[in-house]
matplotlib code that plots the C-alpha trace (Angstrom):
import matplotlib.pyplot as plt

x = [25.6, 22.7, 24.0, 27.5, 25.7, 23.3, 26.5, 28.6, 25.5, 25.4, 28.7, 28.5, 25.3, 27.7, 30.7, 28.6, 27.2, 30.5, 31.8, 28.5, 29.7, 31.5, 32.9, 32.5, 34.6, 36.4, 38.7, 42.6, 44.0, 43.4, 41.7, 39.2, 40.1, 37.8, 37.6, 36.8, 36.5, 38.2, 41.6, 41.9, 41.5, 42.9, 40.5, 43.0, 39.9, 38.6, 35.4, 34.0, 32.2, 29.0, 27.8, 30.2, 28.0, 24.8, 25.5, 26.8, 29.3, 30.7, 31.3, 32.7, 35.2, 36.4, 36.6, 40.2, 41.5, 41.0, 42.5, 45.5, 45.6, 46.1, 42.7, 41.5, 38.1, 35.8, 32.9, 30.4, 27.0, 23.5, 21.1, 17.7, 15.7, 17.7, 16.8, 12.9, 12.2, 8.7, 7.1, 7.0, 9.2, 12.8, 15.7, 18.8, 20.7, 23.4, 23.9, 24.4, 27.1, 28.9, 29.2, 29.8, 32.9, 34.2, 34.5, 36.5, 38.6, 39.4, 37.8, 35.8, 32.8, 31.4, 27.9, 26.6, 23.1, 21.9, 18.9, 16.2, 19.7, 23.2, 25.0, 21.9, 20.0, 17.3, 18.5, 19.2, 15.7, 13.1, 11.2, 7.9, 9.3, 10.1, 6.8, 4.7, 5.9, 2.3, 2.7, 6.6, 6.9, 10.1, 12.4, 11.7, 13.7, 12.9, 11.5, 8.8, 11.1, 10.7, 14.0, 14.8, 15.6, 13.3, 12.2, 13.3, 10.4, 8.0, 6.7, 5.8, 9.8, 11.1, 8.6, 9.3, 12.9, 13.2, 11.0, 13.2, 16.7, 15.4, 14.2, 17.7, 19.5, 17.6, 19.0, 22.4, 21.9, 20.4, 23.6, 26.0, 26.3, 27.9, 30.9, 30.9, 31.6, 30.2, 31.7, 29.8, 27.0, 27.1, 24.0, 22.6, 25.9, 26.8, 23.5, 22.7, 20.7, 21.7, 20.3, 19.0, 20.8, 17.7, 14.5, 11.4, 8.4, 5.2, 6.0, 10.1, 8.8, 6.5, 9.7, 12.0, 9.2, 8.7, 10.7, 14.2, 13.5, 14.5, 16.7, 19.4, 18.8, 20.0, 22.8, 24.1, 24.1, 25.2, 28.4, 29.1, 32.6, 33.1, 31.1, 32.8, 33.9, 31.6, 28.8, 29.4, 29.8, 26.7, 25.3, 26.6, 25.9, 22.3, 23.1, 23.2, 19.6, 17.7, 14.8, 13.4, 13.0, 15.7, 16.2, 16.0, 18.9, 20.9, 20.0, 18.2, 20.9, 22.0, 24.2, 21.0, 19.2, 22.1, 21.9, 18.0, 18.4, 21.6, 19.3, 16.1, 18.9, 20.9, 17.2, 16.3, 19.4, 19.0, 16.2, 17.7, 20.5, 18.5, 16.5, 20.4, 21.2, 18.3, 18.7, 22.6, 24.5, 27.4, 29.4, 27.6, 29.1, 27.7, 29.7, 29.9, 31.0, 33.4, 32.5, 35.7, 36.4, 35.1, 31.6, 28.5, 25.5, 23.5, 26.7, 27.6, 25.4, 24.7, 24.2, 25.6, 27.8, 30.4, 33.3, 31.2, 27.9, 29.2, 27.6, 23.9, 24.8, 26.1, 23.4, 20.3, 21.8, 23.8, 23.6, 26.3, 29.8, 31.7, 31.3, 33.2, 35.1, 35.3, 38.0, 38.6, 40.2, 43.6, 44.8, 44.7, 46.8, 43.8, 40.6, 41.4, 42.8, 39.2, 37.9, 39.9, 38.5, 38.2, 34.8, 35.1, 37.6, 39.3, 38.2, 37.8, 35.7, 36.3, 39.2, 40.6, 42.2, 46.3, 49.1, 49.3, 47.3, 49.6, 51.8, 48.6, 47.6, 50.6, 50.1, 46.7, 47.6, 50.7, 49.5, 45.6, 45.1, 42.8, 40.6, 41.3, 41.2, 39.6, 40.3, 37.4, 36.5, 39.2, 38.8, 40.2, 43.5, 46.4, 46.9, 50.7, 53.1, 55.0, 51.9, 52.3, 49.3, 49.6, 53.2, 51.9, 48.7, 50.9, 53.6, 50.7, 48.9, 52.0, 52.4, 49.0, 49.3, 52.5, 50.0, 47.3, 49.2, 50.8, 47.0, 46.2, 49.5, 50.9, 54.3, 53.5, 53.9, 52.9, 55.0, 53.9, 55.9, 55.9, 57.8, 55.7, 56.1, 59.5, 60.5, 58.9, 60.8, 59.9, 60.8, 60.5, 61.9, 65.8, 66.2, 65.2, 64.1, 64.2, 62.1, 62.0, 61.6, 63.7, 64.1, 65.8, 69.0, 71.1, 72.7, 69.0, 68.9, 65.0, 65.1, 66.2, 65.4, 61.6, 60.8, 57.1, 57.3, 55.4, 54.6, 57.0, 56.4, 55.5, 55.3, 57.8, 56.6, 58.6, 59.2, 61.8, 63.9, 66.3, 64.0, 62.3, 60.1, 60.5, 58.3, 56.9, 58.3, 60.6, 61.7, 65.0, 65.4, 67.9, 68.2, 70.0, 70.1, 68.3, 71.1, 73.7, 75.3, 76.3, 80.0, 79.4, 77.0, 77.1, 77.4, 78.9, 76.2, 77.4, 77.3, 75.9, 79.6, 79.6, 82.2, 81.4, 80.0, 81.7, 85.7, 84.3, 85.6, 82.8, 83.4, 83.2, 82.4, 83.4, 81.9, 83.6, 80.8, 78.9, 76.5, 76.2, 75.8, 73.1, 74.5, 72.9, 73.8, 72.5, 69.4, 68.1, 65.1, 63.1, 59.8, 57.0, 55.0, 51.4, 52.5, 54.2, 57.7, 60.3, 62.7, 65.6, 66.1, 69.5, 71.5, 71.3, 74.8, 77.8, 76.2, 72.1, 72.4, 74.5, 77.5, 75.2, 74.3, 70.4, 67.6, 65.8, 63.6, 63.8, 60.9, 59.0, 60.4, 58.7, 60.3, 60.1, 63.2, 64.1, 66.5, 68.6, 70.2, 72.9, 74.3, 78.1, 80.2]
y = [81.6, 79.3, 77.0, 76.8, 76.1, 72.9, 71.6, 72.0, 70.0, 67.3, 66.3, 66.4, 64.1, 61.6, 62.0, 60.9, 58.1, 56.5, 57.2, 55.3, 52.4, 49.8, 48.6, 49.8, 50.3, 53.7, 54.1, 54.7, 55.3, 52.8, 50.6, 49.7, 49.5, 47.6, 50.0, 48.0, 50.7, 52.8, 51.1, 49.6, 45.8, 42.9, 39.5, 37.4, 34.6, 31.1, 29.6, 27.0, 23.8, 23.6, 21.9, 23.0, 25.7, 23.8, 23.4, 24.6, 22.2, 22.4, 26.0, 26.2, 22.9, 24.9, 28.8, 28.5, 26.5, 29.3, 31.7, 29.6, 29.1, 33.2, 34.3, 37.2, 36.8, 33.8, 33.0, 31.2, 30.2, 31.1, 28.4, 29.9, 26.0, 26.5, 30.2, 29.5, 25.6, 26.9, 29.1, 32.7, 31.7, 32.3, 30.9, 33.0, 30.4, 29.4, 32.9, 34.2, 31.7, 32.7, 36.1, 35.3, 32.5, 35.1, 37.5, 35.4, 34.5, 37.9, 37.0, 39.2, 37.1, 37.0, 35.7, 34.2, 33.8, 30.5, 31.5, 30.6, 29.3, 27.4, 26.3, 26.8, 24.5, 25.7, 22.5, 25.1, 26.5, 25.0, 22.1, 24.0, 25.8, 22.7, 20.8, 23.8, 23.7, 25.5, 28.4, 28.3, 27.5, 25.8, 26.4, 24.0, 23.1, 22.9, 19.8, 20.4, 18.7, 21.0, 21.0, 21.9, 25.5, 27.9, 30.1, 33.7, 34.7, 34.1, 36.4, 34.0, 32.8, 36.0, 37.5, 34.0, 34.2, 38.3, 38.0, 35.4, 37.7, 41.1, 39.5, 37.5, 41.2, 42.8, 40.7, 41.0, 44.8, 44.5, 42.7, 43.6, 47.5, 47.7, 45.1, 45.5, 41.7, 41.0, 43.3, 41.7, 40.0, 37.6, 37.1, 33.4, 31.4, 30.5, 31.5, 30.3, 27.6, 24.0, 21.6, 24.6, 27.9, 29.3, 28.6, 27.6, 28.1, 30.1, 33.1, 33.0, 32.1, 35.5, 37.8, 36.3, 37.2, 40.7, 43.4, 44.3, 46.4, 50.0, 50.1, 47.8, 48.9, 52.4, 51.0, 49.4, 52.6, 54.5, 52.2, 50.9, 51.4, 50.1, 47.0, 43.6, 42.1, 39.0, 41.1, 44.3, 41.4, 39.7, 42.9, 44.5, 41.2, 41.6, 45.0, 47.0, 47.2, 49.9, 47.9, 44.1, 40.9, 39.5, 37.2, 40.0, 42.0, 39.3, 36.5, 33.1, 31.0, 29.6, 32.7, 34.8, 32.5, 33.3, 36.9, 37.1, 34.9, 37.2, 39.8, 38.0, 37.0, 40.5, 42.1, 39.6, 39.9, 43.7, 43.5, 41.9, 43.9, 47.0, 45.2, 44.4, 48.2, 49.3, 47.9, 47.4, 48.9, 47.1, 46.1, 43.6, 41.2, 38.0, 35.1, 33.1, 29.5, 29.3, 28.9, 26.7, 23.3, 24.3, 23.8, 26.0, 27.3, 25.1, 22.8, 25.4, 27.5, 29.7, 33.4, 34.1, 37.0, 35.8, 38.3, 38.3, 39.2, 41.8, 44.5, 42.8, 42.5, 46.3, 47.2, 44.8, 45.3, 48.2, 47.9, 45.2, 46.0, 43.1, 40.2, 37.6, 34.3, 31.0, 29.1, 25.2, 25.3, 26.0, 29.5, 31.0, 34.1, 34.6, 34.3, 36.7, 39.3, 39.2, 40.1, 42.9, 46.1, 49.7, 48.6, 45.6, 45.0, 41.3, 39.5, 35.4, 34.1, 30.7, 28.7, 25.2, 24.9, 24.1, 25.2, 27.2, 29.7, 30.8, 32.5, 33.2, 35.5, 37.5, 37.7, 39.1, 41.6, 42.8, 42.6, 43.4, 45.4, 42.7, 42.8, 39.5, 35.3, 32.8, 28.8, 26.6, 24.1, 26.1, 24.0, 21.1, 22.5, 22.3, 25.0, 24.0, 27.0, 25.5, 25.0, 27.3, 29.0, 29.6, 31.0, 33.2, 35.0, 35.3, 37.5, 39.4, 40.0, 41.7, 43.6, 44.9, 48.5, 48.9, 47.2, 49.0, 52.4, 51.5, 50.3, 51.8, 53.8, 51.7, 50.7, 47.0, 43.6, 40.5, 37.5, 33.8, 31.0, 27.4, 25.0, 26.0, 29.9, 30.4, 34.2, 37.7, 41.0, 44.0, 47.3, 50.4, 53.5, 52.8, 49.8, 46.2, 43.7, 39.9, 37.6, 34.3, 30.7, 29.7, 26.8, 28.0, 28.2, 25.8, 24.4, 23.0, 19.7, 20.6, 22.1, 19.0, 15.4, 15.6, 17.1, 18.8, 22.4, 24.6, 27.7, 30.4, 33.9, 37.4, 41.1, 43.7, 46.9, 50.3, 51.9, 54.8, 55.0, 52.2, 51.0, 48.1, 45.5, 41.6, 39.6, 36.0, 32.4, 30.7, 33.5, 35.3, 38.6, 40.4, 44.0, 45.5, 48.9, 48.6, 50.8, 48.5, 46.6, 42.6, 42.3, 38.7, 36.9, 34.4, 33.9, 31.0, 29.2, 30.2, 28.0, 28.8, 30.4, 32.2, 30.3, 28.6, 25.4, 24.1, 24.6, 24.4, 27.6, 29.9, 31.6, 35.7, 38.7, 41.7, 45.2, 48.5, 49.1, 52.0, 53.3, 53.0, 49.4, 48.7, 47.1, 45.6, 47.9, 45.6, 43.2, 43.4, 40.4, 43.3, 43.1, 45.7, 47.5, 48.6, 52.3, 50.3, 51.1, 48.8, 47.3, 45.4, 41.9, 40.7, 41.7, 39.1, 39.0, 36.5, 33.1, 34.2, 36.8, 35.3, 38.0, 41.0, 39.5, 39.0, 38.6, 35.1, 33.9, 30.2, 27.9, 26.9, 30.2, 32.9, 36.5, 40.5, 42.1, 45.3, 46.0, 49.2, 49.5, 51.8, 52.5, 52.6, 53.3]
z = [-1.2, -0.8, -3.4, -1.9, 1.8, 0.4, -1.2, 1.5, 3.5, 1.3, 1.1, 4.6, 4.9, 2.2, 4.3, 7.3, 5.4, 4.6, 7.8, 9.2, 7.2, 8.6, 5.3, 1.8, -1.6, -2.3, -5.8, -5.7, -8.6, -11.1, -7.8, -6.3, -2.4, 0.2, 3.6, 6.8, 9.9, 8.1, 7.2, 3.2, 3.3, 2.3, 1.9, 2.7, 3.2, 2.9, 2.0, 3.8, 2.3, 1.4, 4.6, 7.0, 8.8, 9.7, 12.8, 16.3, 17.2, 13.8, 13.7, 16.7, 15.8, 12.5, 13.4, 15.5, 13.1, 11.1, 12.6, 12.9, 9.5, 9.1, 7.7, 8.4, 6.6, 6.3, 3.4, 5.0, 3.2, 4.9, 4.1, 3.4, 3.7, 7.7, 8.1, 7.5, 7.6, 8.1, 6.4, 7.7, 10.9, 10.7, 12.9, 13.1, 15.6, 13.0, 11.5, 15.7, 16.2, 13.0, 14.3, 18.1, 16.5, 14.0, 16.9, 19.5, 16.6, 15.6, 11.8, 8.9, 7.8, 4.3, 4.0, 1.5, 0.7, -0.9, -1.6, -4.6, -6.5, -5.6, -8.3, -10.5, -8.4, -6.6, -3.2, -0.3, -1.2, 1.9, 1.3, 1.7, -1.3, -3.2, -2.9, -3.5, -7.5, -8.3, -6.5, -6.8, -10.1, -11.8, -14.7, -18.1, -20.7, -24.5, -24.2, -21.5, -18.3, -15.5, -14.0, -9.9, -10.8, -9.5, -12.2, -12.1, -14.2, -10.9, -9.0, -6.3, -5.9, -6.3, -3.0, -1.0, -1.7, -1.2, 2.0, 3.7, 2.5, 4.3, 7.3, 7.3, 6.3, 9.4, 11.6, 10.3, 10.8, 14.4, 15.6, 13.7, 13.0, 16.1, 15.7, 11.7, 11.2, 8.2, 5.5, 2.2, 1.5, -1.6, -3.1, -4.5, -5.5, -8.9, -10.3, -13.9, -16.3, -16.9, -19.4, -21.9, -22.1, -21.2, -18.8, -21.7, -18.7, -20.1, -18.7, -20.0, -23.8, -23.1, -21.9, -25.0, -27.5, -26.3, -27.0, -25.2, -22.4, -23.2, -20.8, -21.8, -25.2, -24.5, -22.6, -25.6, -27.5, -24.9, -24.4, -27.9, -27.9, -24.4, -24.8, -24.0, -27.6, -27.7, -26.9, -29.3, -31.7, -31.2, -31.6, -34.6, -36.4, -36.8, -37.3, -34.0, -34.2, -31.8, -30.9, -31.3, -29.2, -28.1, -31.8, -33.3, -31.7, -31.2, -33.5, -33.0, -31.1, -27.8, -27.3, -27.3, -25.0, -22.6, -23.0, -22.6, -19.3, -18.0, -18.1, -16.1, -13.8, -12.9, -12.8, -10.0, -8.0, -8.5, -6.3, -3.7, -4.1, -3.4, 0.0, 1.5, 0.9, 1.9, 5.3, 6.1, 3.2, 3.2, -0.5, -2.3, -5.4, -7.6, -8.5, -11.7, -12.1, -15.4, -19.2, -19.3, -21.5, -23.8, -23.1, -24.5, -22.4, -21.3, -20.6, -17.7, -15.2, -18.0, -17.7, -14.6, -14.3, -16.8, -18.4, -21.9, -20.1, -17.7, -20.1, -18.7, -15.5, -15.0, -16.3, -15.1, -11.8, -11.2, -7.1, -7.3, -6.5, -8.0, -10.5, -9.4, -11.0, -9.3, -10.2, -10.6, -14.0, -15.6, -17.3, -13.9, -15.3, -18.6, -16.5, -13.6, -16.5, -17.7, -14.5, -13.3, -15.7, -15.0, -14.0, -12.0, -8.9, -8.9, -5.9, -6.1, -3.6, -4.8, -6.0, -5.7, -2.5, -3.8, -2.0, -5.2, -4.0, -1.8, -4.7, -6.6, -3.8, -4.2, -8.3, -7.6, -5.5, -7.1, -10.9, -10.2, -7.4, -6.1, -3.3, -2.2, -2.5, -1.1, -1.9, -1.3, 1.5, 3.7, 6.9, 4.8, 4.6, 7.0, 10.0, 10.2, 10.2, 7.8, 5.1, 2.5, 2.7, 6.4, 5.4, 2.8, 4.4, 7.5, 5.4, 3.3, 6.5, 7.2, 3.8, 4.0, 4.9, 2.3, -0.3, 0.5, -0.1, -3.1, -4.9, -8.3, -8.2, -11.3, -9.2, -8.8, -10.8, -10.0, -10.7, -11.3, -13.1, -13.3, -15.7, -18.6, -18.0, -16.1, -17.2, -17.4, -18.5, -17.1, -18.7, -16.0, -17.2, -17.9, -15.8, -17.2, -14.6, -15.6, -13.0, -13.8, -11.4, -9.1, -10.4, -13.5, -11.7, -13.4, -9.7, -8.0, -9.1, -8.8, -11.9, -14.0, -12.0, -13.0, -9.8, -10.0, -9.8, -7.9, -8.6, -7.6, -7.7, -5.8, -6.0, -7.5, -5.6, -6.7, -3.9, -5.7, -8.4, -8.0, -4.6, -4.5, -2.4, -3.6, -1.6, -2.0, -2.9, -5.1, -7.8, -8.9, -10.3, -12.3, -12.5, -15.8, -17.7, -20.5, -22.3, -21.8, -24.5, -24.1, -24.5, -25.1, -27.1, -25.6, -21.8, -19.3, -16.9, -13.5, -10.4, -7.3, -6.4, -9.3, -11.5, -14.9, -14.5, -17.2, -18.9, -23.0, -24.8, -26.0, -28.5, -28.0, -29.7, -28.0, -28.4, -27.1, -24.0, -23.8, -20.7, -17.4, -15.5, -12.6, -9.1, -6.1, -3.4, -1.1, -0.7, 3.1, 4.7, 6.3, 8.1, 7.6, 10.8, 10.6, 9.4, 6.1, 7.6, 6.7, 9.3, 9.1, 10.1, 8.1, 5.3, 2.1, 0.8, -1.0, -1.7, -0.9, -3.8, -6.3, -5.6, -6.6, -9.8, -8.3, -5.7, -5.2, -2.7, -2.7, -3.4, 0.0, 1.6, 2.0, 2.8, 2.4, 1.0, 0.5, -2.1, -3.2, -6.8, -7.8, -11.1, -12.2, -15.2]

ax = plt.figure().add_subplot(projection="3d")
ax.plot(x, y, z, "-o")
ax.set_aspect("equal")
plt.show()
């Protein structure tokens, strides 16, 4: 009886506690769901540039364009050389009118801190800081060049930089527990080493020459068969040794030094980590510029949170919630796959701001479960309705609670084509689904005058069997039975009316059909309440879905549809 009693009091001490959080992540299903005052969340966000929130009359310029533009969240960075430009005395004036813009304009904020490190550089670190290089001691490459990176093998920087962050994180809490504004915290920004995969100070050479803490070691063991390839392989070839320095375990290359520096890194953060739970315990994430073109470490901030090294991070600092991709590079499709894992929620807080995005956002969404997007240097783009992203946040704004309810349940795909990737076949259950771009209808003279085309796609959502939600931009879908036979080997292009485009005879090879067909029954535009409930605006019939024979959406349109199969023999 008395154990029943304490564990009917603790979970009601931990139901309290999430309930006393204004935002934090629960799982669904296969997700990972973002909860903001107690609704599931969508970051449909933007981050703003480097330089665009130190000061007043800037912030308050920028924040209803915003709006406009149909955000609902906003990344803004919190400059720690601003916060104390004297040491010991901190000035919260730009943080204050963050909060009191994001509020008029009905916006989420996301702060993040640049702290000790931006971009591995240690610039939005106060100049006391910086000319103090005794007491605040600086990375050094191979060579003996001290570099403007703050070491993370410092004491000193760590305290100065942790000191600044909780008194910054109190006042975020004083203010803001009430409202629940802010609903992450990202801490340092694209944190790594440049120049040398790894920092070659007195006290770095020291930590690479002693032995592996215990603790990662045992991770390794304990996870083997999870482990991220690269890294398992790094491992097993020096032979998955127990114990050792770091050239030991891993072997005496460039690859190590970028392991042995992940792990200095993550431990850091994890202290900071810890100080922003400690005092407003809100989600948390780090976010990792891209080991892309081909370059090695050393040629990128090296040893940030990167797919390969998410093994060291989860494990040098287990108090953050995400690890997080910025993206500026092609193959958008490969590098957000290696983010979203049964351990990591997709969310991009950065990407290059392309109307693109606005059909990436629904990929993300539909195919990952993600927690959201947000392009970079936001305030550059354009708040006309017409702009695609405004048109596309506006109509996933919209989706959100349907979205929301439908996370980690395995019923939705994400779609995303371009000229190079223009089809994707679906297989669910008996019913074969073939999305391609609209532009791959034979009639748009886009398709074949060398027009550029944008990305089209969306989200398949299964509402039933034979019930689905299409929404996004510039796609076409075909529904068929995946029983039936072709009668035909070889089929007619059809013209936008339906008839062959052309009179040259084909020849035929006709089979004696067997099975039962799939139908449009109908294809409705629909729009979708609060509650997720669909309602109808028009029915979609004759010339805007081919006859029956499919759904499109097309390109620089943007719509919800709700459309009902039926089967026939």
């Amino acid at each position: 009886m008395k154990k029943l009693i304490l564990f009917l009091i603790l979970n009601c001490l931990a139901f309290e506690c999430i309930i006393g959080q204004n935002s934090f992540l629960q799982r669904q299903g296969t997700a990972t769901q973002l909860v903001v005052h107690g609704m599931p969340f969508l970051i449909l966000g933007g981050e703003l540039g480097n330089s665009s929130a130190a000061c007043p009359q800037d912030i308050e310029r920028i924040f209803p364009k915003l709006k406009r533009m149909g955000l609902n969240t906003v990344l803004v960075p919190a400059y720690w050389e601003l916060i104390e430009p004297i040491e010991g005395q901190f000035d919260f004036t730009l943080t204050d009118k963050v909060l009191q813009q994001a509020r008029l304009n009905d916006l989420k904020i996301i702060f993040l801190w640049f702290g000790a490190w931006k971009n591995s550089m240690s610039c939005y670190a106060p100049l006391w800081f910086k000319e103090n290089h005794k007491k605040y001691p600086r990375a050094y490459t191979q060579s003996g060049k001290p570099l403007e990176i703050a070491s993370a093998f410092s004491e000193a920087v760590y305290k100065a930089d942790q000191r600044a962050f909780s008194q910054w994180m109190q006042h975020i809490a004083m203010v803001d527990k009430k409202e629940g504004t802010v609903i992450m915290i990202q801490i340092e920004n694209e944190i790594g080493m440049l120049e040398d995969a790894r920092d070659y100070s007195h006290e770095a050479n020291k930590a690479f020459n002693a032995p592996i803490p215990a603790e990662f070691m045992t991770y390794l063991q304990k996870n083997k068969k999870a482990l991220h390839p690269q890294m398992l392989d790094k491992w097993e070839s020096q032979g998955c040794k127990k114990q050792g320095n770091w050239q030991e375990v891993f072997g005496a290359d460039i690859y190590t030094d970028e392991i042995f520096m992940a792990w200095h890194y993550a431990k850091y953060v994890e202290g900071l980590a810890q100080t922003a739970r400690s005092i407003y315990n809100i989600p948390l994430y780090v976010n990792a510029a891209m080991n892309s073109r081909g370059r090695k470490p050393g040629e990128y901030p090296s040893a940030g949170p990167l797919a390969h090294l998410i093994d060291v991070w989860h494990c040098g600092a287990p108090s953050i919630d995400i690890l997080a991709p910025d993206l500026y590079d092609n193959g958008f499709t490969d590098w957000v796959a290696q983010y979203k894992l049964h351990n990591n929620p997709l969310f991009i807080p950065e990407i290059r701001l392309t109307d693109d995005n606005s059909i990436r956002a629904f990929y993300i969404f539909g195919e990952h479960d993600a927690i959201g997007i947000s392009p970079f240097s936001i305030e550059d783009g354009s708040d006309s309705p017409k702009s695609p992203l405004v048109q596309s946040y506006t109509q996933l704004k919209e989706l959100m609670p349907l979205l929301t309810k439908y996370q980690g349940k395995g019923l939705m795909k994400g779609l995303l084509f371009d000229n190079k990737n223009k089809e994707r076949i679906i297989i669910d259950d008996d019913l074969t689904v073939t999305a391609r771009h609209f532009f791959t209808l034979p009639w748009d003279p886009r398709a074949t005058n060398g027009s550029i085309w944008p990305e089209g796609g969306g989200i398949l959502l299964k509402l039933s069997k034979n019930e689905y939600v299409v929404a996004g931009s510039g796609i076409v879908l075909e529904f068929s039975k995946t029983s039936e036979k072709q009668t035909i080997e070889k089929q007619k292009q059809l013209g936008e009316d339906g008839f062959a485009l052309g009179n040259d005879q084909i020849k035929t090879k006709h089979h004696k059909f067997k099975g039962k067909r799939c139908g449009i029954g109908y294809v409705d535009e629909v729009k979708v309440d609060k509650d997720g409930k669909l309602h109808y605006v028009r029915r979609l019939n004759g010339d805007q879905n081919h006859q029956g024979r499919h759904v499109r959406i097309p390109v620089g349109d943007f719509k919800i549809l709700h459309v009902q199969l039926y089967e026939y023999q």
